[in-house]
Phi, psi and omega in degrees: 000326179263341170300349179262342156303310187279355183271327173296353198255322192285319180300316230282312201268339170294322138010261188320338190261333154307326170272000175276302170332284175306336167297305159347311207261301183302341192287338182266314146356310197266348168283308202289326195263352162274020171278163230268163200264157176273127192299144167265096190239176146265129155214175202217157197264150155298114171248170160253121154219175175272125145272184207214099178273117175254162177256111164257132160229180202264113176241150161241169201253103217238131172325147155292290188225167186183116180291121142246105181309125156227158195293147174282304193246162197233125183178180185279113192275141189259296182235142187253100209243030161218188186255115177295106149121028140319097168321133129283155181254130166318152158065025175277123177284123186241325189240162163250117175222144214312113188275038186271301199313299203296318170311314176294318180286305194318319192300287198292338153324315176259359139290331188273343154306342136327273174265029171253337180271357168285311188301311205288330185280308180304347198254355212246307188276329149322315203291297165293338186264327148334327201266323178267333174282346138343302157327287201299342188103343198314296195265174188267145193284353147327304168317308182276328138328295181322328218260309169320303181300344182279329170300316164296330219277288173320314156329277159341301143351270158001275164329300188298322193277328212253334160300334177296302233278334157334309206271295167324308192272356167265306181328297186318286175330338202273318213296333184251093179303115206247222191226120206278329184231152160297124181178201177222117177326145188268206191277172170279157183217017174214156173252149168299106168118355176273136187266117184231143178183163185262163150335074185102343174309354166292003201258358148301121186317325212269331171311307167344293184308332208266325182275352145303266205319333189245020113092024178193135213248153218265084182295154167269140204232133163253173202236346141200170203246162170235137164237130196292112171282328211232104357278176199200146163281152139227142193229124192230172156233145164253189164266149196306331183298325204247032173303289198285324161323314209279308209286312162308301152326307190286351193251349176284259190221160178320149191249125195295157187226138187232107188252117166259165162246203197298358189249338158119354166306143174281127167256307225183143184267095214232182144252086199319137158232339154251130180278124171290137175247055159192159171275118142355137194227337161250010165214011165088336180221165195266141160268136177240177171207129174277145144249146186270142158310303181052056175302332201241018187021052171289354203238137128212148200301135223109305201279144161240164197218179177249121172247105164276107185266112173267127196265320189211186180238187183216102167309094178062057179265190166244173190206149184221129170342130190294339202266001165295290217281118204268157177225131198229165149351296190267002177120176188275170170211190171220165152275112243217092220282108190290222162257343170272029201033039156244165200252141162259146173290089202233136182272150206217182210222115135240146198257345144225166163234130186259055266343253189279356162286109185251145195270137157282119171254356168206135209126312185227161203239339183110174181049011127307147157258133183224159204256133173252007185182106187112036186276328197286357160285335183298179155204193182299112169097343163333115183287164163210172182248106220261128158294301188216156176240140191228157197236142180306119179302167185237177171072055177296088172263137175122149157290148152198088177289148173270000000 
């Protein structure tokens, strides 16, 4: 019995010393195969390109001129001879205001131009023939003298016939309203059939004339406004700090201007052209003003827009996505992917940001990978896994100096 206790003991402990092994032999297996997974991050290569240092500001978008017609002459407007909100041409006739009144003083100026220059020749052929019977003694020289003052007396007259009849054909003229600049007509602000006149022209022969005929006199009105589309301002401000750059550039060659609108569209391309010459003194900043071509009058007036100034270019820098880019204890870094996919830690210098772009100024040489999107998990030696490589946006519009 008891030797069959110690043969149950002896199996036992051989048992036991086989599952000690065997835990032994599997277990650096079961370590091996739980080791931590490669991080799934994007990334993207550290490039050289030229950026472009821009300003962006708030611009509004301002007529070069803008007109309000108003009538010269006072009558009843008879015709409206363009389509309200319309282009127009200088000297495009837009109102009719009635040319009866006026047509009538022109008539009658020049009858009386007329017969008064029939007087200045009768007085003229007296005068002479006055002047020769004088010679002979016939007449007393007096007599010829006299006939000479009359003749000037006529002259006058004559002259005088002849500012009327002036004055009468700019009225008439005043009656067809035209148009003083190119540009594109507002809404109407007078009706077909409205007694329209300026201001004090009653006291004018020929307005008389005219308020007789219309039994009634006429205030001043304006009757539609024109605004110049083609070429057209915009007026932005910067801050005083990007002043002597701006100023500097600008004595080199005109600084190119960029109008998007709010949506992130390129309307038009301009050039600065004017510096305001003092700073704002409660807000710090300077006005400038671009002008456009707007051939295609994507600009109106009113209207704001994103204004991109590009002040200088940055040559062959390196540039990396912003969203690469960590902010730590020690300064910004980025993760830097080695070839054994694993990530390193490396600290960098940026000296601008360009809307998603950031300029490196130390740190990276280009043509690293660098990891842009799953960094908050990493450290130093992380293995990853790259999803996807993503490429340096182009067109960095926009500011952000460090």
């Amino acid at each position: 019995m008891r030797s069959l206790r110690l043969v149950f003991s002896a199996a036992a402990a051989v048992v036991l010393a086989l599952i000690i092994i065997g835990a032994g032999y599997f277990h650096p297996r079961q370590a091996e195969s739980q080791a931590p997974a490669p991080v799934p991050v994007t990334a993207a290569i550290a490039t050289r390109a030229d950026v472009p240092v821009i300003v962006n500001a708030i611009g509004n978008v301002q007529a070069i001129d803008l007109v309000s017609v108003q009538p010269r002459a006072t009558g009843i407007i008879t015709k409206v001879e363009f389509t309200p909100g319309q282009d127009v041409k200088q000297g495009q006739e837009l109102f009719l205001i009635d040319p009866r009144p006026y047509q009538a003083a022109l008539d009658q100026a020049q009858a009386q131009l007329a017969h008064d220059e029939g007087v200045l020749a009768e007085a003229q052929m007296d005068l002479t023939r006055f002047q020769i019977l004088a010679k002979e003694n016939s007449i007393a020289q007096q007599q010829a003298q006299d006939q000479d003052y009359v003749v000037q007396q006529d002259k006058g007259t004559v002259q005088l016939d002849q500012a009327n009849v002036d004055t009468a054909k700019l009225n008439l003229e005043y009656a067809h309203v035209t148009a003083p600049i190119s540009g594109r007509a507002g809404t109407l602000l007078i009706n077909l059939g409205n007694l329209v006149g300026p201001v004090n022209q009653a006291s004018a022969s020929a307005t008389s004339t005219a308020n007789a005929g219309t039994g009634s006199q006429a205030t001043n009105s304006v009757l539609v406004t024109i605004t110049q589309m083609q070429p057209i301002y915009v007026t932005f401000t910067v801050p005083q700090t990007d002043l002597d750059q701006i100023k500097q550039n600008q004595a080199k060659a005109p600084l190119e201007v960029h109008a998007y609108s709010q949506a992130g569209k390129l309307l038009e391309k301009g050039q600065l052209t004017v510096i305001d010459n003092q700073v704002n003194t409660t807000t710090g900043t300077v006005t400038l003003q671009a002008t456009f071509a707007n051939t295609d009058e994507t600009l109106w007036p009113g209207e704001f827009v994103r204004v991109h100034l590009h002040v200088s270019m940055l040559n062959n820098v390196v540039t990396v996505p912003t969203q690469a880019i960590m902010a730590g204890p020690d300064g910004s870094y980025v993760y830097v992917i080695g070839p054994d996919q694993k990530v390193k830690r490396v600290g960098v210098q940026v000296t601008r940001r360009q809307n998603a772009v950031a300029v490196i100024g130390n740190g990276l040489s280009g043509g690293e990978k660098i990891v842009t999107d799953g960094q908050y998990t990493l450290d130093d030696g992380t293995a990853v896994a790259v999803r996807a490589t993503t490429s340096i946006p182009e067109g960095t519009e926009g500011r952000e100096a460090e």
